[in-house]
ROBA-755287 format. One record per residue (C-alpha): residue in one letter; residue number from 0; y, z, x. Coordinates in steps of 0.05 Angstrom, whole numbers. Layout:
REM residues N
<r vexza="A" pami="NUM" north="Y" up="Z" east="X"/>
...
REM end
This chain:
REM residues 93
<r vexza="X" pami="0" north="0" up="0" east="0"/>
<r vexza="X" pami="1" north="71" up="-18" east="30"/>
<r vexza="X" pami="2" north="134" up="2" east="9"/>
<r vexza="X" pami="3" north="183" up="-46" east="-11"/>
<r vexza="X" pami="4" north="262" up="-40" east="-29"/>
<r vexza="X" pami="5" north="279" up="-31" east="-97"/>
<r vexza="X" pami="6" north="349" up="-65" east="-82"/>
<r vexza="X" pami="7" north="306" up="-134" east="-56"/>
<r vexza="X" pami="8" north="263" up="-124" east="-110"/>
<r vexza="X" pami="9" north="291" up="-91" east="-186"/>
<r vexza="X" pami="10" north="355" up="-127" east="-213"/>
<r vexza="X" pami="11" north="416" up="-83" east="-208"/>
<r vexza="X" pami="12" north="418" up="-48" east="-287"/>
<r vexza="X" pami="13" north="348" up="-29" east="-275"/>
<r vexza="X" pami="14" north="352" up="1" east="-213"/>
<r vexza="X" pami="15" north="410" up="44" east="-243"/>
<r vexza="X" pami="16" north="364" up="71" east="-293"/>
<r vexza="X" pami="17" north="315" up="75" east="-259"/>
<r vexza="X" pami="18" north="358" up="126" east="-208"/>
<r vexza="X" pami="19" north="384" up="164" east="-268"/>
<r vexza="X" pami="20" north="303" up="192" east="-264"/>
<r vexza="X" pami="21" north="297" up="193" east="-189"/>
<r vexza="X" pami="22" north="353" up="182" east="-144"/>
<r vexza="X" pami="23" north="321" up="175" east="-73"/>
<r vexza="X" pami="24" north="256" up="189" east="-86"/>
<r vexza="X" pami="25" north="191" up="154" east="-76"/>
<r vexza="X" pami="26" north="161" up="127" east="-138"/>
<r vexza="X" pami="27" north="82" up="109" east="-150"/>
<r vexza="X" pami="28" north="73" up="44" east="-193"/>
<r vexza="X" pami="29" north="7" up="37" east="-213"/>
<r vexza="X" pami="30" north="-21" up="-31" east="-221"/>
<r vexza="X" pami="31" north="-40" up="-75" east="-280"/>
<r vexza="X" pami="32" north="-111" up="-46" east="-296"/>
<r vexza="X" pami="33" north="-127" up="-125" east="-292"/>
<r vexza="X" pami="34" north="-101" up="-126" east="-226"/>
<r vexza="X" pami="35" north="-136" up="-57" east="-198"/>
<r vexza="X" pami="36" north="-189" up="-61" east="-135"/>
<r vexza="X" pami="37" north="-249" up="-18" east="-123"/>
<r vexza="X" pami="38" north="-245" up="29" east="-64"/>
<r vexza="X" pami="39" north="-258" up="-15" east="-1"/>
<r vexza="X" pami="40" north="-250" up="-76" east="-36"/>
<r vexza="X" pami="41" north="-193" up="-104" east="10"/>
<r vexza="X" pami="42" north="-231" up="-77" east="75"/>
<r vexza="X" pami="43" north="-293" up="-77" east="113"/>
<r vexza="X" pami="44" north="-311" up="9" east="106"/>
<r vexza="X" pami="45" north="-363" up="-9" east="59"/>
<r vexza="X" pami="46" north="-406" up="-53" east="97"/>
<r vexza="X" pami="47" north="-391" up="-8" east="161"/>
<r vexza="X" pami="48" north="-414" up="54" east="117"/>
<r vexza="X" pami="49" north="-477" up="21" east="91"/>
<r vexza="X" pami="50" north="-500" up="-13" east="172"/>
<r vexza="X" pami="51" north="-490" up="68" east="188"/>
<r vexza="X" pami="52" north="-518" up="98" east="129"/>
<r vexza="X" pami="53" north="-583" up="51" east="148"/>
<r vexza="X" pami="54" north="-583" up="70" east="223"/>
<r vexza="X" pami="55" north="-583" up="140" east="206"/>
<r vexza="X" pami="56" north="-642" up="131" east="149"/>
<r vexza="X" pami="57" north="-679" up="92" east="211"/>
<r vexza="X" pami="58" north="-662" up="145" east="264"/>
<r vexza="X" pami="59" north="-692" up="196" east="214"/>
<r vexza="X" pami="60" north="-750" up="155" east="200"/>
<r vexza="X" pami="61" north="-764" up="156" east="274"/>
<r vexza="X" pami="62" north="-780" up="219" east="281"/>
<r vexza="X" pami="63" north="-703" up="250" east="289"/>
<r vexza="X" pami="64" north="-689" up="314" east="263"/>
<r vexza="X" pami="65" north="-626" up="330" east="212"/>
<r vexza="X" pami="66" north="-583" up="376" east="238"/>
<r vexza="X" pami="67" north="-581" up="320" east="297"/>
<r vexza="X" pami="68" north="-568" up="267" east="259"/>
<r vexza="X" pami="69" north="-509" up="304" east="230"/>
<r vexza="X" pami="70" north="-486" up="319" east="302"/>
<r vexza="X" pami="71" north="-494" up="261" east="333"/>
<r vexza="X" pami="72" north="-464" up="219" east="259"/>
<r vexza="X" pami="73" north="-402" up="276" east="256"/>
<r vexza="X" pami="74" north="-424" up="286" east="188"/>
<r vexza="X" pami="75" north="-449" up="354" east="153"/>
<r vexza="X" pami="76" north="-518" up="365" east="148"/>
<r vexza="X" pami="77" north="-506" up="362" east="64"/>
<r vexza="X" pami="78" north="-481" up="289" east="80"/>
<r vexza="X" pami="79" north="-550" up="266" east="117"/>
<r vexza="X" pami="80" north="-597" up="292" east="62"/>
<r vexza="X" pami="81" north="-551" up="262" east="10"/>
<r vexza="X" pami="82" north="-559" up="193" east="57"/>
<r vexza="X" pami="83" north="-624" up="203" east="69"/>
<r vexza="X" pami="84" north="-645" up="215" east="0"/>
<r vexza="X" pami="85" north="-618" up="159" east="-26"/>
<r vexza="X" pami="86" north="-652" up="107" east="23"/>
<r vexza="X" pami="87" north="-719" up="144" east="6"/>
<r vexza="X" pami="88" north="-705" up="128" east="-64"/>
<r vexza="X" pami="89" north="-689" up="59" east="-55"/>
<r vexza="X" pami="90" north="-750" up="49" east="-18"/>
<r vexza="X" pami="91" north="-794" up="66" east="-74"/>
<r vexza="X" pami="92" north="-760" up="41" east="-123"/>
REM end
């Protein structure tokens, strides 16, 4: 998300009304719900999270223990068995 100025942007009576709610403020506009993007739409985090997310699943599955994966992944030892659970689930399913 970027800022952008209102003065380049809103024609001059609706800034002013707009500033007779918040004068020098920042202001949220939330998008068209037609326009709206899932979380990591825009980037590459989810593909990163699921290559890692399988590495760990294989590192476990090769004999590694939990509280190291969680060490060596910076992640808390709640995270792995969540991670691992689901990839055992998947697997039989």
């Amino acid at each position: 998300m970027g800022y952008k100025k209102a003065t380049h942007i809103l024609p001059q009576d609706l800034l002013e009304k707009v500033q007779e709610y918040v004068d020098g403020e920042f202001l949220y506009i939330p998008r068209i719900s037609d326009n709206k993007k899932n979380w990591g739409e825009t980037t590459s985090i989810r593909q990163e999270l699921k290559e890692r997310n399988r590495q760990i699943f294989a590192d476990y599955q090769a004999g590694e223990q939990m509280g190291s994966l969680a060490e060596k992944y910076f992640l808390s030892l709640k995270s792995i068995q969540r991670i691992v659970g689901q990839l055992k689930k998947q697997q039989i399913e």
